[in-house]
SETORDREN-109072 format. One line per 10 residues: number of its first residue (from 1); their letters; for each residue y, x, z of N, C-alpha, C, O. Coordinates in steps of 0.2 Angstrom, whole numbers, plus 5000, padded with zeros to 4 digits. Layout:
N
NUM	a	Y,X,Z,Y,X,Z,Y,X,Z,Y,X,Z ~ ...
//
This chain:
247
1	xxxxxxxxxx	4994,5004,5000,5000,5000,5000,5006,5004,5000,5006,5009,5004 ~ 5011,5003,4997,5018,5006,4995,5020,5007,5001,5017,5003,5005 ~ 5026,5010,5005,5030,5010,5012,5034,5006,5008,5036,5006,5003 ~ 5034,5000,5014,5037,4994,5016,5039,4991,5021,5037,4994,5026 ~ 5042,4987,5022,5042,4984,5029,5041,4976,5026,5043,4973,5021 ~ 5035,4974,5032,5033,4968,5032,5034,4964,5037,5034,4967,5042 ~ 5036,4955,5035,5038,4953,5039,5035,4945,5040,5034,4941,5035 ~ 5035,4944,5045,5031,4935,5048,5036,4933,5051,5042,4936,5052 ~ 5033,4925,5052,5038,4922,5058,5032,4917,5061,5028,4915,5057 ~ 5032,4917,5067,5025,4911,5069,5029,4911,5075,5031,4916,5078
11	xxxxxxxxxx	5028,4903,5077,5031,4902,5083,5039,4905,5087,5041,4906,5093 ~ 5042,4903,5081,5050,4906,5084,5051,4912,5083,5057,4913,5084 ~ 5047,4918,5082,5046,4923,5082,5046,4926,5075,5042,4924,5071 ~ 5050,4930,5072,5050,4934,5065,5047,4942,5069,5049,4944,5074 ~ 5041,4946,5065,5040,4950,5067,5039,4954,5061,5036,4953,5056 ~ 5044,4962,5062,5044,4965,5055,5041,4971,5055,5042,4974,5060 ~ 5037,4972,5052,5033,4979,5052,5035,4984,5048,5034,4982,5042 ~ 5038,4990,5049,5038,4997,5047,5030,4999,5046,5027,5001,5051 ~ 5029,4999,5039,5022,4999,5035,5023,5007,5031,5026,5007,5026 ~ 5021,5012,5034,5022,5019,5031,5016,5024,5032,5018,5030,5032
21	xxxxxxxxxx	5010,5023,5034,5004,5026,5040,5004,5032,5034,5000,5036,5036 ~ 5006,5034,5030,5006,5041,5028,5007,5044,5030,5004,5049,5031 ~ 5016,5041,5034,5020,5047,5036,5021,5045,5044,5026,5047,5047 ~ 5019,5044,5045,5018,5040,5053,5025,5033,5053,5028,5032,5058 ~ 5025,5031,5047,5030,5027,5044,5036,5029,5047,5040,5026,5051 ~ 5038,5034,5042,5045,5037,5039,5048,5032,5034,5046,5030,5029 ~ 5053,5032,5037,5059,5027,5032,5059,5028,5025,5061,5033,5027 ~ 5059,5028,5020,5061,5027,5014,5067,5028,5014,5070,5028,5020 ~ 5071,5029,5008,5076,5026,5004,5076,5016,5004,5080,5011,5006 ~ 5070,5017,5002,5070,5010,4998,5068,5005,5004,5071,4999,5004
31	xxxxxxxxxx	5064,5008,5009,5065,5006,5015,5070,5004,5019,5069,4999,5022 ~ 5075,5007,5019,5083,5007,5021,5085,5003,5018,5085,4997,5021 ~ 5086,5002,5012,5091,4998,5009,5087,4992,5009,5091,4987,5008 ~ 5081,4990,5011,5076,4984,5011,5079,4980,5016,5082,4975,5015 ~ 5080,4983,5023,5081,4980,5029,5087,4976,5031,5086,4973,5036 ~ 5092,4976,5028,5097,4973,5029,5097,4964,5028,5099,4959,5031 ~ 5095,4967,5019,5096,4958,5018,5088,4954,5019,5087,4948,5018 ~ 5084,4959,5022,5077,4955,5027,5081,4950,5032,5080,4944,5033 ~ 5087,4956,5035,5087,4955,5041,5091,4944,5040,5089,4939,5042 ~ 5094,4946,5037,5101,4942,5033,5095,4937,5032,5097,4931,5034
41	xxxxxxxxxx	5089,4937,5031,5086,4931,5028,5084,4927,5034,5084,4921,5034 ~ 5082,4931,5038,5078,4929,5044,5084,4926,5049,5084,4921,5053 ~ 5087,4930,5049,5093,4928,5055,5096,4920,5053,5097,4916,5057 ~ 5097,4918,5043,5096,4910,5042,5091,4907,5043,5092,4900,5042 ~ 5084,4910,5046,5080,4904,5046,5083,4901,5051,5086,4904,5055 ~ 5082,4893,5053,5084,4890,5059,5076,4891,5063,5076,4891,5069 ~ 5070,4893,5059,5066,4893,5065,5064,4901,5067,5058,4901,5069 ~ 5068,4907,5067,5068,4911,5071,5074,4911,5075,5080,4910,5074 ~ 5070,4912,5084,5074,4912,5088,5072,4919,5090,5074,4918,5096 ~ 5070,4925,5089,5070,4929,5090,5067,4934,5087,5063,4932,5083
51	xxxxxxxxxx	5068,4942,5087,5065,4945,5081,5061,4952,5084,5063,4956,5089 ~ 5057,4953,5082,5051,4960,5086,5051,4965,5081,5050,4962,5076 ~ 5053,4972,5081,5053,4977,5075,5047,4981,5078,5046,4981,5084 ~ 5042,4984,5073,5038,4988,5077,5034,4991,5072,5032,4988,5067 ~ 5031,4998,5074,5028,5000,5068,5020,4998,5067,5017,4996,5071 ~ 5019,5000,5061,5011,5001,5060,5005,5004,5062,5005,5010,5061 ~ 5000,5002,5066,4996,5007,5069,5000,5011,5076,5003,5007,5081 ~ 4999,5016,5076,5000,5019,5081,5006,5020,5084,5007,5020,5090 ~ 5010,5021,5077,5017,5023,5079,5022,5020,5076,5021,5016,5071 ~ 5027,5020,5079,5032,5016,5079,5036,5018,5072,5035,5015,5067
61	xxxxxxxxxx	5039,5023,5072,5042,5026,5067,5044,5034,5067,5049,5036,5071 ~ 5042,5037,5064,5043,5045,5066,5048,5047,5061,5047,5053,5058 ~ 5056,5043,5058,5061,5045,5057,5060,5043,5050,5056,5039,5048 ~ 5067,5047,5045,5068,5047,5041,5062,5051,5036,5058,5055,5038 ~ 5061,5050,5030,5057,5053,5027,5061,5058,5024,5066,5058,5021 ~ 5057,5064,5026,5064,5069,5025,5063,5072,5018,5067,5077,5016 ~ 5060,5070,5014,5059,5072,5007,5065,5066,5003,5067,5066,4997 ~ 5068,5062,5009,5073,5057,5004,5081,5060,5005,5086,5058,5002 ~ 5079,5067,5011,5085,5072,5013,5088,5077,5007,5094,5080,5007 ~ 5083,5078,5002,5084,5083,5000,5088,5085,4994,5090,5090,4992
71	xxxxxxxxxx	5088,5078,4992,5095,5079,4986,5101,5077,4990,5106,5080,4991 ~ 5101,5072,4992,5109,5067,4994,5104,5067,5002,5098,5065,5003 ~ 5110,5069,5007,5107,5067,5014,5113,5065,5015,5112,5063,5021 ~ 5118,5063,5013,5124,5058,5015,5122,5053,5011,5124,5048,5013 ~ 5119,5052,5006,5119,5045,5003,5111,5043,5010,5109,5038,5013 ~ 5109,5047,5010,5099,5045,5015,5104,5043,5022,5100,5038,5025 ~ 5109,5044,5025,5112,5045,5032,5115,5039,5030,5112,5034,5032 ~ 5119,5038,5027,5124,5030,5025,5118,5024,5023,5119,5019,5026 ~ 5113,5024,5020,5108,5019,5021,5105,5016,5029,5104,5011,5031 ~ 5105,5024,5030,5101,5022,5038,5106,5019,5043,5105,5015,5047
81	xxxxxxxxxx	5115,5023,5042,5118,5018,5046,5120,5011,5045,5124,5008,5049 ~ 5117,5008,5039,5119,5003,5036,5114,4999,5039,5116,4994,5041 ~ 5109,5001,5038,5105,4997,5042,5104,4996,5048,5103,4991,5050 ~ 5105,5002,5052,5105,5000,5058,5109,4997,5063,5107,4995,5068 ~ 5116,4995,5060,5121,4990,5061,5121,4983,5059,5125,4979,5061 ~ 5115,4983,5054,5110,4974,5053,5109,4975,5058,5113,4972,5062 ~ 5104,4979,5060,5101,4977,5065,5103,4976,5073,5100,4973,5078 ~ 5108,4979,5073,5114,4978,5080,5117,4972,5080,5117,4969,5085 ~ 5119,4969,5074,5123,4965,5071,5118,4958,5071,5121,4953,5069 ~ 5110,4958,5073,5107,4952,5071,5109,4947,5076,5108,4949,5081
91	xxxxxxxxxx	5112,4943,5075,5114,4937,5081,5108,4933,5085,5109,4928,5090 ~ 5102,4936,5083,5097,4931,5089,5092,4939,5092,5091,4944,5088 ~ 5090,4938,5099,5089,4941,5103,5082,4945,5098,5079,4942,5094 ~ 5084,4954,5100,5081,4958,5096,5076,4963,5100,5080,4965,5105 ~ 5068,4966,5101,5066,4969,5104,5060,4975,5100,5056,4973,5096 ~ 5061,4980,5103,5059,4984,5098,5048,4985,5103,5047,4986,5109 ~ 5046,4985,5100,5038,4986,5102,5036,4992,5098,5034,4993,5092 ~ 5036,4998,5103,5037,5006,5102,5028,5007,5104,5025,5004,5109 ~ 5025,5011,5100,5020,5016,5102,5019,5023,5098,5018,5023,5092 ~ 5019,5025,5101,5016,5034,5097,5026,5035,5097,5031,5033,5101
101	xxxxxxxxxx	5026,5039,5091,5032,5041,5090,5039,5037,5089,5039,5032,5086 ~ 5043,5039,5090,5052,5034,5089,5056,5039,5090,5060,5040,5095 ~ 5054,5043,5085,5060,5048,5082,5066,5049,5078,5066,5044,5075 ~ 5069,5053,5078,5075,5052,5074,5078,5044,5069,5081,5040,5072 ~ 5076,5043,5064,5080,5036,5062,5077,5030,5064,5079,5024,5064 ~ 5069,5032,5068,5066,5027,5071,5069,5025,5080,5069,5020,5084 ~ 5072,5031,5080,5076,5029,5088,5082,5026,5084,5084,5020,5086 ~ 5084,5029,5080,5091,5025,5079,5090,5017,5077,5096,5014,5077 ~ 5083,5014,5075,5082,5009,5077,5082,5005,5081,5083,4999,5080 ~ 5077,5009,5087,5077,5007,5091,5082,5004,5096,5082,4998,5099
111	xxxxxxxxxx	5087,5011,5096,5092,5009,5099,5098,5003,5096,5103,5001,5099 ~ 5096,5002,5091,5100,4995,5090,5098,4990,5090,5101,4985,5088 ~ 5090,4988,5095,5088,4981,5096,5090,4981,5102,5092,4986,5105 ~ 5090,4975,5105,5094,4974,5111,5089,4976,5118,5091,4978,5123 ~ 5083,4976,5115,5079,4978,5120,5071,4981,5118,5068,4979,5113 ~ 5067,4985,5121,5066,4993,5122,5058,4991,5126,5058,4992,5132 ~ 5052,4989,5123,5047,4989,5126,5041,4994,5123,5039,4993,5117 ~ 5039,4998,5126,5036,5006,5123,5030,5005,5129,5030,5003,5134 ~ 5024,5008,5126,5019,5009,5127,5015,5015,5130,5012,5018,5126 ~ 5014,5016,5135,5014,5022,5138,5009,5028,5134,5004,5027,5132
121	xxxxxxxxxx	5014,5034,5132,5012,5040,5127,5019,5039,5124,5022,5044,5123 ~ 5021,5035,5124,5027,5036,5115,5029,5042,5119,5028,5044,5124 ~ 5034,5044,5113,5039,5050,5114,5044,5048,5108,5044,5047,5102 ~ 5050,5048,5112,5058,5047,5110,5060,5056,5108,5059,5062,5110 ~ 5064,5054,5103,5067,5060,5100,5073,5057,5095,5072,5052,5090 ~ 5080,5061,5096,5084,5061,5091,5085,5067,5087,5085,5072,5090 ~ 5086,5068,5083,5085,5076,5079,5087,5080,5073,5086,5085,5070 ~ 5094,5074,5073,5097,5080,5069,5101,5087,5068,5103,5090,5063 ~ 5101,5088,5076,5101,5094,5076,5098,5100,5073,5100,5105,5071 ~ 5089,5097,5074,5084,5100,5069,5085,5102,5062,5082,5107,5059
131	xxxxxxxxxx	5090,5097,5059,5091,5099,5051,5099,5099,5050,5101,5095,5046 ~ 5101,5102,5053,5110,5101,5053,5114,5096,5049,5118,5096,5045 ~ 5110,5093,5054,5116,5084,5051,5120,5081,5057,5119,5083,5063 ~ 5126,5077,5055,5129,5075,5059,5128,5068,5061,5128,5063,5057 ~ 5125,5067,5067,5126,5061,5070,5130,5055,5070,5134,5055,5075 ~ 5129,5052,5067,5136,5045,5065,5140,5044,5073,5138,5045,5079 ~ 5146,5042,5071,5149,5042,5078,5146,5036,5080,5143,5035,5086 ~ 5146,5030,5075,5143,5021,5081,5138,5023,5083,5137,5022,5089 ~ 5132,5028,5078,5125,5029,5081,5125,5032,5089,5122,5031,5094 ~ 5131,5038,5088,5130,5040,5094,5133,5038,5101,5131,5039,5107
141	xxxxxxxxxx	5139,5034,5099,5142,5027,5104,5136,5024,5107,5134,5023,5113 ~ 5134,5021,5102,5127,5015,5104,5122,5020,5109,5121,5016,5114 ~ 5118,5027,5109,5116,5030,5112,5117,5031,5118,5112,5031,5123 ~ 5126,5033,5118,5128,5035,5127,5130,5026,5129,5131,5025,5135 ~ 5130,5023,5127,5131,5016,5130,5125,5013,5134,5125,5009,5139 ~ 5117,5018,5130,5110,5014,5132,5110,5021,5138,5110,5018,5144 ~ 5111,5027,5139,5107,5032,5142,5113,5035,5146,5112,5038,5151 ~ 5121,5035,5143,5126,5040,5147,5125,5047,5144,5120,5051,5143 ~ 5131,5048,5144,5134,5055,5143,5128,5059,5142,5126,5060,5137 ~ 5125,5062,5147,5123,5068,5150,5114,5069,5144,5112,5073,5140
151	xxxxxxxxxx	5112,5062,5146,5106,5063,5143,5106,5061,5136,5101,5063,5133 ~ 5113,5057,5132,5114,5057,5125,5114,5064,5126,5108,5066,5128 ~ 5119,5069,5125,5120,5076,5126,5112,5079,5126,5111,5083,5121 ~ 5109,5079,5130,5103,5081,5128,5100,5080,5123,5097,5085,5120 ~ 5099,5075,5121,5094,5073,5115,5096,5076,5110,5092,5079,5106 ~ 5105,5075,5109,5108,5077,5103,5106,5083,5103,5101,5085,5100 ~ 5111,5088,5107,5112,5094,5107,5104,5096,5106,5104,5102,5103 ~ 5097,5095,5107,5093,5099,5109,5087,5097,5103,5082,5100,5102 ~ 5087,5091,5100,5081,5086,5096,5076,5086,5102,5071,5083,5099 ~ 5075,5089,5107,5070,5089,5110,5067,5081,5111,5071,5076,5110
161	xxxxxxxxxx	5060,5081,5114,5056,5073,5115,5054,5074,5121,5052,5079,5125 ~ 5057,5067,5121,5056,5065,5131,5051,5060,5131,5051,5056,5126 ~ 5047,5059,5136,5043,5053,5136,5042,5048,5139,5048,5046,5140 ~ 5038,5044,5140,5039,5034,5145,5044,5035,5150,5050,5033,5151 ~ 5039,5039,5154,5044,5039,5159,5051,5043,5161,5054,5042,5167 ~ 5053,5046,5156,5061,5047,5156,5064,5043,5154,5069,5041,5157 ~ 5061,5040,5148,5066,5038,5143,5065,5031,5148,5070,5028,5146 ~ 5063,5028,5150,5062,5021,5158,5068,5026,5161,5074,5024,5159 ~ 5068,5030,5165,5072,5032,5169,5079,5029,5168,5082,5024,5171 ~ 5081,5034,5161,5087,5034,5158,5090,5028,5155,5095,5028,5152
171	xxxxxxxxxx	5086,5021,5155,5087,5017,5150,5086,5015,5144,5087,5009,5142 ~ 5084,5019,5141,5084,5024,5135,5075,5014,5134,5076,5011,5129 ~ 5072,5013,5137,5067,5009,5137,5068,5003,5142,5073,5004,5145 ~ 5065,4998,5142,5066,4992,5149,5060,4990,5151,5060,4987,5156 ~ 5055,4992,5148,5049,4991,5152,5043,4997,5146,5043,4999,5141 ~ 5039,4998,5154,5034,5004,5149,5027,4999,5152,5027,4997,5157 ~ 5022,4999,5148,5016,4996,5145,5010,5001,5147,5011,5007,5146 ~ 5005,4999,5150,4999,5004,5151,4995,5003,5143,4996,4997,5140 ~ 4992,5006,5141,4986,5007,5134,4984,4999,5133,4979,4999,5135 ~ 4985,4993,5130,4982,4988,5126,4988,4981,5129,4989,4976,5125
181	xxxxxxxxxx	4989,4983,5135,4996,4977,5137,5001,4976,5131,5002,4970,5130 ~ 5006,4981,5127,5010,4979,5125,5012,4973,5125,5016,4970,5127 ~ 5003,4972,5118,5006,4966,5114,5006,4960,5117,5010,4955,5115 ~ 5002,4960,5123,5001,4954,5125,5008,4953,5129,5011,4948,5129 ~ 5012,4959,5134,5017,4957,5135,5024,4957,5133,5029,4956,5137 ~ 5024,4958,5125,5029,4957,5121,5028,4949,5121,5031,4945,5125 ~ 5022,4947,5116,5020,4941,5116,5024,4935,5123,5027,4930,5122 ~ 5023,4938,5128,5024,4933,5133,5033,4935,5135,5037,4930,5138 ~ 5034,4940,5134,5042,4940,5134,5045,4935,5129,5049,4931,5130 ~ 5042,4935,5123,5046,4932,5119,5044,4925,5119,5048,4921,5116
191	xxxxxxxxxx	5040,4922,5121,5040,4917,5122,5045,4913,5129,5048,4908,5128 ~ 5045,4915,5133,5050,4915,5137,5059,4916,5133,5064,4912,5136 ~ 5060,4921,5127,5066,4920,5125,5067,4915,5123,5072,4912,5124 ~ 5061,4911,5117,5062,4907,5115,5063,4899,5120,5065,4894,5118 ~ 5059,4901,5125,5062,4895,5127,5069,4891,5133,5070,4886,5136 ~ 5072,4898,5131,5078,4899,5134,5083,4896,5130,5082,4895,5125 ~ 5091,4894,5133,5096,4893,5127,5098,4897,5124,5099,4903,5126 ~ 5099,4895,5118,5102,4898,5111,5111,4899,5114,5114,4904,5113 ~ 5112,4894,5117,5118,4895,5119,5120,4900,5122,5125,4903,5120 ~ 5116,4902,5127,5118,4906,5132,5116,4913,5130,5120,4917,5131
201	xxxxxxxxxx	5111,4915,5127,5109,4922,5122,5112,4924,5116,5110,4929,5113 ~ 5118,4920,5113,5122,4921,5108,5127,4921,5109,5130,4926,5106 ~ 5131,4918,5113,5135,4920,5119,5135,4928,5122,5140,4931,5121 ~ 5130,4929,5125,5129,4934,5131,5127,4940,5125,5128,4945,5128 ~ 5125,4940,5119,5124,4946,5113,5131,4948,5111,5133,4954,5110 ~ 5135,4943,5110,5143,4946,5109,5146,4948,5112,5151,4952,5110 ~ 5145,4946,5120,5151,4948,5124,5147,4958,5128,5150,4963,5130 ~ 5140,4955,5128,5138,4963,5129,5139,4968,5125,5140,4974,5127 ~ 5139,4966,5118,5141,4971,5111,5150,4972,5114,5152,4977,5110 ~ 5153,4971,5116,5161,4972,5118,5166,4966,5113,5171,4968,5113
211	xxxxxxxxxx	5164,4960,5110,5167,4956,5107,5174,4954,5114,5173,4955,5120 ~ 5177,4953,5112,5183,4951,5118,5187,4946,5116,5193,4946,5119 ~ 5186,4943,5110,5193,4939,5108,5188,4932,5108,5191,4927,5107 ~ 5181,4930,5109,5177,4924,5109,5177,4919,5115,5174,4914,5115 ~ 5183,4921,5122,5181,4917,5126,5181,4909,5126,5177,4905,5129 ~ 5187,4908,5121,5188,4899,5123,5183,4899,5118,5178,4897,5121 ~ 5181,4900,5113,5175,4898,5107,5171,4894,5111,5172,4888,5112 ~ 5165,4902,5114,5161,4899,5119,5162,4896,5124,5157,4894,5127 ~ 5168,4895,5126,5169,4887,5132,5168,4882,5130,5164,4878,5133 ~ 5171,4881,5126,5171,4876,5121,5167,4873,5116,5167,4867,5114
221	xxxxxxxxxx	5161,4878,5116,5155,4879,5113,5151,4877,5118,5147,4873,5115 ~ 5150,4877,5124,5146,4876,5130,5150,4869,5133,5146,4866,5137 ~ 5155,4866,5133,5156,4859,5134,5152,4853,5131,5149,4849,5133 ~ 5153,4856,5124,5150,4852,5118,5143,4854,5119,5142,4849,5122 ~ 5139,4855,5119,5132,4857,5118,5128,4851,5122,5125,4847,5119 ~ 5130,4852,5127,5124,4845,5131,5119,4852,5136,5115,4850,5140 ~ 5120,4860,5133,5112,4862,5138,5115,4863,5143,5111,4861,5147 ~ 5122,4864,5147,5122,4862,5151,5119,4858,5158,5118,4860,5164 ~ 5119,4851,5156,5116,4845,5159,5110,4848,5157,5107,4850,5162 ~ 5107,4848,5152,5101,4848,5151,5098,4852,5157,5093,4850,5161
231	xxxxxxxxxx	5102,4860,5156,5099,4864,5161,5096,4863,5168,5091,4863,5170 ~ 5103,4860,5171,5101,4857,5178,5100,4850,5178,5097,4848,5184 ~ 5100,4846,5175,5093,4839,5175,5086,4842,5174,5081,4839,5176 ~ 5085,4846,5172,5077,4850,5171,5078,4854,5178,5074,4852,5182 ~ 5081,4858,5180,5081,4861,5186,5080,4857,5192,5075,4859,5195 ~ 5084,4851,5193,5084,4845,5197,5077,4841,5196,5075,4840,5201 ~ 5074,4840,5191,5070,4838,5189,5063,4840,5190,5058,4837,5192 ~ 5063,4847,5189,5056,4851,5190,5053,4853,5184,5047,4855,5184 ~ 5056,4852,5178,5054,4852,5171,5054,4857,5168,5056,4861,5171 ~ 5052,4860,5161,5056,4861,5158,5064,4859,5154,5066,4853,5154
241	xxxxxxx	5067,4863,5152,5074,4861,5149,5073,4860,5142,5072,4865,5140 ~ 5074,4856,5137,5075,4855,5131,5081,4856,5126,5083,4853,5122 ~ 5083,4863,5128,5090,4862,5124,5091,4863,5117,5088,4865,5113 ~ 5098,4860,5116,5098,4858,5108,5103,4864,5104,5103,4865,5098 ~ 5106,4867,5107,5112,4869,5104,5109,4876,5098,5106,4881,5099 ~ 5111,4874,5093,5110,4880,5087,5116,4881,5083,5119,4876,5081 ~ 5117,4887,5081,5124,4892,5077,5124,4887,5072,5127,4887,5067
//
């Protein structure tokens, strides 16, 4: 099979697969520029309510393919950050399911889903130090925002790889998985997202990303809705909540 990224939806769930097991699925060119308007398609479905990236097999994604470095590595480097900013930019709640490697442009995906569930062995690495490239400034904002100065700083400066348990330490992860758990506890996370409000996790995406000119919207936005009530009639109630509210 050609490297691709594949992708489902079952259950509220859009799940994309970085499909590469040659190269421990290294990005493409063709890869990159795939990913955006993937992204763009799923984010209109009304029935994805959240989205899982995660690679093939073992590993998660072990970077950029560096044979697409070797004529234009600014044109290979503006692909990746272009995608990577879909991926920041998806408006419904986003989680990355890491095992084996999440190295260089596969961290940098990482880092742009909202959340970080890795499988005890992976190894994070950033690494353009290793080929003297310059690290996008958003990429690297988006970095010290997850991990702080000190330990961005490290990654960069050094491409060295850290493992579960640092990259938990640092933030850098939000939950580390023993050997076969993952999937079952992505699975059960995301069922939980989904059955939470849209109001409130689309809301709460913008205002975490640093949006600051949105507040009466979503006041406004959250009058009108009805989950409110909703929420605390099902609280009061003992129930489930049934909320209606969708972008």
């Amino acid at each position: 099979m050609e490297p691709q990224l594949l992708d489902t939806v079952a259950d509220g769930i859009a799940t994309v697969v970085i499909h590469h097991p040659a190269k421990r699925n290294a990005m493409t060119a063709g890869m990159w520029r795939a990913l955006p308007p993937l992204l763009d398609r799923l984010a209109a479905d009304p029935g994805v309510r959240a989205l899982v990236l995660t690679g093939e097999g073992g590993t998660f994604c072990a970077g950029a393919d560096i044979s697409t470095l070797r004529g234009a590595p600014e044109e290979a480097q503006e692909l990746a950050g272009l995608a990577e900013e879909a991926l920041a930019a998806f408006p419904k709640p986003t989680l990355a399911a890491i095992r084996g490697h999440c190295v260089g442009g596969g961290a940098q995906l990482a880092a742009a889903c909202d959340l970080r569930f890795a499988r005890e062995g992976a190894l994070f690495g950033i690494t353009p130090a290793k080929l003297g490239l310059v690290y996008p400034a958003s990429s690297t904002r988006r970095l010290v925002s997850l991990v702080g100065p000190s330990t961005a700083k490290y990654l960069l400066f050094s491409g060295e790889l850290i493992d579960t348990e640092r990259a938990l330490r640092t933030g850098l992860v939000d939950e580390v998985l023993r050997a076969g758990e993952l999937a079952e506890r992505v699975a059960e996370f995301t069922r939980i997202l989904v059955s939470r409000s849209r109001l409130t996790q689309t809301a709460a995406k913008e205002f975490a990303n640093g949006r600051t000119d949105r507040d009466a919207h979503w006041a406004e936005q959250a009058r009108g809705s009805g989950d409110t009530a909703e929420g605390v009639a099902a609280f009061l109630e003992r129930r489930r909540p049934r909320f209606t509210w969708s972008a």
